[in-house]
TORKOL-4160 file (C-alpha; in steps of 0.2 Angstrom, whole numbers, padded with zeros to 4 digits, m for minus):
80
<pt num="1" X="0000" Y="0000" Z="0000"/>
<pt num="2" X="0008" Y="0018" Z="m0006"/>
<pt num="3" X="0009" Y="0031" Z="0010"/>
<pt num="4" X="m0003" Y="0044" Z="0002"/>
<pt num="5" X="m0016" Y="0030" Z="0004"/>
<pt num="6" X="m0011" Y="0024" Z="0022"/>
<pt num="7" X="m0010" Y="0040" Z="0026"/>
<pt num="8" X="m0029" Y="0045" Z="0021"/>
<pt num="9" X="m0036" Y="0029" Z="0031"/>
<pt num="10" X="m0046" Y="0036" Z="0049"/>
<pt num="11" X="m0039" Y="0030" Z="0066"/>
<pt num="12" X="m0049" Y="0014" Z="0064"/>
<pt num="13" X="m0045" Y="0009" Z="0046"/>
<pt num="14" X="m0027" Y="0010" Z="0052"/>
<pt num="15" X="m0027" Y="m0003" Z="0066"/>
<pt num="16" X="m0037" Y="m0013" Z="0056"/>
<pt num="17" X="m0025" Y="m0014" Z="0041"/>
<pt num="18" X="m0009" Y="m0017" Z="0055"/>
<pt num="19" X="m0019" Y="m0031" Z="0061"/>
<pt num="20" X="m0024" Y="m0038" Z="0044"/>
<pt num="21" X="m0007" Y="m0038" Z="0038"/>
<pt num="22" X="0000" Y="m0043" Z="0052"/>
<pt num="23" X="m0010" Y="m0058" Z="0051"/>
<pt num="24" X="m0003" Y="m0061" Z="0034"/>
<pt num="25" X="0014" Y="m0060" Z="0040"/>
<pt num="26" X="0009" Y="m0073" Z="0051"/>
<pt num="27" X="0004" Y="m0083" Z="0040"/>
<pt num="28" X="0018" Y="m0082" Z="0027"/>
<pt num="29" X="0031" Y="m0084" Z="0039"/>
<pt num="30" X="0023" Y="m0101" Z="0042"/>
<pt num="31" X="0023" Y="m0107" Z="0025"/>
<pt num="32" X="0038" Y="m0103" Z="0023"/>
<pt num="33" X="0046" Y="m0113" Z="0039"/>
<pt num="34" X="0036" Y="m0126" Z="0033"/>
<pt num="35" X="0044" Y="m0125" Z="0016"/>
<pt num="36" X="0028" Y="m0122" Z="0006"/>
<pt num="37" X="0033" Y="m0104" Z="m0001"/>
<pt num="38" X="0050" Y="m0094" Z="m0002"/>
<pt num="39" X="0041" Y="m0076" Z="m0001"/>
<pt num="40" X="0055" Y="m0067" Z="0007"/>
<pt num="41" X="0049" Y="m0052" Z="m0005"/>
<pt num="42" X="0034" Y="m0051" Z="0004"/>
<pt num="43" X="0040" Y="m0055" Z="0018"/>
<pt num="44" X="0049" Y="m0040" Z="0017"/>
<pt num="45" X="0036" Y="m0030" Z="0009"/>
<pt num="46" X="0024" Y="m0034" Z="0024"/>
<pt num="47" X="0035" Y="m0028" Z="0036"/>
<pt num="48" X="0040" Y="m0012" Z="0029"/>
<pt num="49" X="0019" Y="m0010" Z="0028"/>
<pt num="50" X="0017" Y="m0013" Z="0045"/>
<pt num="51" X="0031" Y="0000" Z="0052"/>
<pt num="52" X="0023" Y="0011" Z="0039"/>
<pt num="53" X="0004" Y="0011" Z="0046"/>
<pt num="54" X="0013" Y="0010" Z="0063"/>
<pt num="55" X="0023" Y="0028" Z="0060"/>
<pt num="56" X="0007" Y="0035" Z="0053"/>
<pt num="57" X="m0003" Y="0031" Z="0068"/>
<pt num="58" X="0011" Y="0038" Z="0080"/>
<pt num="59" X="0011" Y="0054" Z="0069"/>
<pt num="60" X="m0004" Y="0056" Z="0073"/>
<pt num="61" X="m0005" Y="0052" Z="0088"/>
<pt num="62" X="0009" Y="0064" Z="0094"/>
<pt num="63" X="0004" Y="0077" Z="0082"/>
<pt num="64" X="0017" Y="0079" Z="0071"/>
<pt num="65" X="0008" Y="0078" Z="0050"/>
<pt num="66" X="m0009" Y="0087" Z="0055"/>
<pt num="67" X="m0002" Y="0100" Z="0066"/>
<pt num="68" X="0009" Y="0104" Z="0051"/>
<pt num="69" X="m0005" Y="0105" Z="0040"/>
<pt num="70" X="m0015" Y="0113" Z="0049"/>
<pt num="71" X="m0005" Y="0128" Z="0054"/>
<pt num="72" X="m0003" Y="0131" Z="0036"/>
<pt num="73" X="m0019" Y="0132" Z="0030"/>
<pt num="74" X="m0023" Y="0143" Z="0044"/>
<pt num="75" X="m0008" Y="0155" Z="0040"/>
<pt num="76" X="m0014" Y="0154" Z="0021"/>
<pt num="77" X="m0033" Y="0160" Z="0028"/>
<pt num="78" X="m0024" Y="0173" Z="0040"/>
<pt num="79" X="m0014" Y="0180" Z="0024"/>
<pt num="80" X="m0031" Y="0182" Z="0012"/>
């Protein structure tokens, strides 16, 4: 999933997506111990997902992307 898109998901889309691809990297590590797929791509790629979704929650949560946002539009309001 690109970033743009993980970061327009609401608070609740976002625990949902960590949890369902966690849940996929669950089950892809276990195939491949059991030697049924060598997805170490994906492996990878669900990982780097997950840390993704994760820094985006914690943005927000500390406040670090909306307050930029916002305090921009509000000078561009203040300057018209």
């Amino acid at each position: 999933m690109e970033l743009e898109k993980i970061r327009n998901l609401s608070d609740e889309e976002l625990a949902h997506q960590v949890k369902t691809t966690a849940e996929q990297l669950f089950r892809l590590r276990f195939q491949v111990s059991l030697g049924q797929n060598d997805g170490v791509k994906k492996l990878r790629q669900l990982r780097k997902e997950i840390a993704q979704i994760k820094t985006v929650a914690r943005e927000r949560e500390l406040g670090i992307r909306g307050a930029a946002k916002d305090t921009a539009a509000e000078t561009t309001k203040g300057a018209s």
